[in-house]
C-alpha positions as CSV (number, residue, x, y, z in Angstrom):
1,X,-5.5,21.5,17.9
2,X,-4.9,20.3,21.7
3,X,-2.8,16.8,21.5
4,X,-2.4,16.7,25.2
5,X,-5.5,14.3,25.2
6,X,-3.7,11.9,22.8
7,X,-2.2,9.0,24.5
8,X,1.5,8.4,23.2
9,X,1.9,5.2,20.8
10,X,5.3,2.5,21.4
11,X,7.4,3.6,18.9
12,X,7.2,-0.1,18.3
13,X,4.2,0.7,16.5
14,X,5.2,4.1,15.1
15,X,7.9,1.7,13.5
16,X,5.7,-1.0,12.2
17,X,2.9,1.8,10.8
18,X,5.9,3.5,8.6
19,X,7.1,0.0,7.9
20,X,3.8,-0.6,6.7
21,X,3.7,2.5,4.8
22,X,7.1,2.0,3.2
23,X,5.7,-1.4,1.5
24,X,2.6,0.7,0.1
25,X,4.7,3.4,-1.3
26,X,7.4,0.8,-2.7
27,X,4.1,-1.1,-4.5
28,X,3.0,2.5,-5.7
29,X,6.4,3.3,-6.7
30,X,6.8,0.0,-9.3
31,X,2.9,1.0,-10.3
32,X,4.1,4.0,-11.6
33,X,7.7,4.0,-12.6
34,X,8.4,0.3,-13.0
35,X,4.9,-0.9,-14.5
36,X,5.9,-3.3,-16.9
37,X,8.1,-5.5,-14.4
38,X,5.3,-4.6,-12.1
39,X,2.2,-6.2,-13.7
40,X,4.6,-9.4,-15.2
41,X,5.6,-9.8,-11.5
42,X,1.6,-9.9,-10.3
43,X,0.9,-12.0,-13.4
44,X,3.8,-14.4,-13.1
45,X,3.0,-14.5,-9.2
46,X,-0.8,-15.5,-9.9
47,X,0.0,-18.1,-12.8
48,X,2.8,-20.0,-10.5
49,X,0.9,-23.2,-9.5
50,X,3.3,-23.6,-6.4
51,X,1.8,-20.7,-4.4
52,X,-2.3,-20.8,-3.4
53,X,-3.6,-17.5,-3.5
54,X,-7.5,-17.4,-2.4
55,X,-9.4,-15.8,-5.4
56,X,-6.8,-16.2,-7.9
57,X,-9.2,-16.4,-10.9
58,X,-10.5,-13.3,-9.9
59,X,-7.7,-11.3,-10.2
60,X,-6.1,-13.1,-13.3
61,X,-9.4,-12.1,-15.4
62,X,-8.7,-8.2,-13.8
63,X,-5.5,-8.4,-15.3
64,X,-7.0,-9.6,-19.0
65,X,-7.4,-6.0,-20.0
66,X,-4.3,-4.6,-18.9
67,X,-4.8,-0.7,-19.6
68,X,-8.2,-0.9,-17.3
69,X,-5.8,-2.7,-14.7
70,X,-3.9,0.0,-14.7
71,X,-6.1,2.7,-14.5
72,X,-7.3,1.1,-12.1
73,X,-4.3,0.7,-9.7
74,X,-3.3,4.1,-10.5
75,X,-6.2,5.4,-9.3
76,X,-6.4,3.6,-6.5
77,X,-2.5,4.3,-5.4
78,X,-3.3,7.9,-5.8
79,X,-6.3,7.4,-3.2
80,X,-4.1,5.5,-0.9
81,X,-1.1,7.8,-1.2
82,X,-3.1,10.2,0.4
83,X,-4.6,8.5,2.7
84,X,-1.0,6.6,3.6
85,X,0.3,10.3,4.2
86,X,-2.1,11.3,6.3
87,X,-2.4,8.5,8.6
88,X,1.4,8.5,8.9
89,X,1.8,11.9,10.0
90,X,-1.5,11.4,12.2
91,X,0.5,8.4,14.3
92,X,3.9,10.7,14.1
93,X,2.1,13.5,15.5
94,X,0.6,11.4,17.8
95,X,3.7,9.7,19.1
96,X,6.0,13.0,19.1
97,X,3.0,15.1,21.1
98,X,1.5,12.5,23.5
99,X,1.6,12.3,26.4
């Protein structure tokens, strides 16, 4: 594979994508090590009247049937792990071999 095409990105941005990153993996993290403190924080979160969240009945009836929810989730942070990996070391790679 030939990076010399690849413009180099700021490491501004190389910051802000593994900042980015680091938020998903900390979510995933609670999903799967933390999950009861993790759905009552999303559930306490929704149910605060305080704090407008657009489509808030939507998600409180996802979160009726809770071992769906977290299949769900799981699933999903599985997906994005993967996909969270490869993008980071796609902008690393990027930013260490550009030009």
């Amino acid at each position: 594979m030939n990076f010399s095409n690849i413009d180099k990105p700021p490491f501004g941005f190389l910051l802000v994508f593994l900042l980015f990153s680091r938020i998903f993996l900390s979510n995933s993290y609670k999903l799967w090590f933390k999950t009861d403190s993790y759905y009552q924080d999303i559930y306490n979160s929704l149910t605060n009247e305080k704090t407008p969240y657009p489509f808030k009945n939507f998600f409180l009836k996802r979160l009726e049937n809770r071992k769906r929810w977290e299949v769900e989730q799981k699933i999903f942070s599985l997906i994005g792990f993967v996909a969270v990996i490869g993008a980071d070391i796609l902008v690393f790679a990027a930013w260490v071999f550009g030009k």
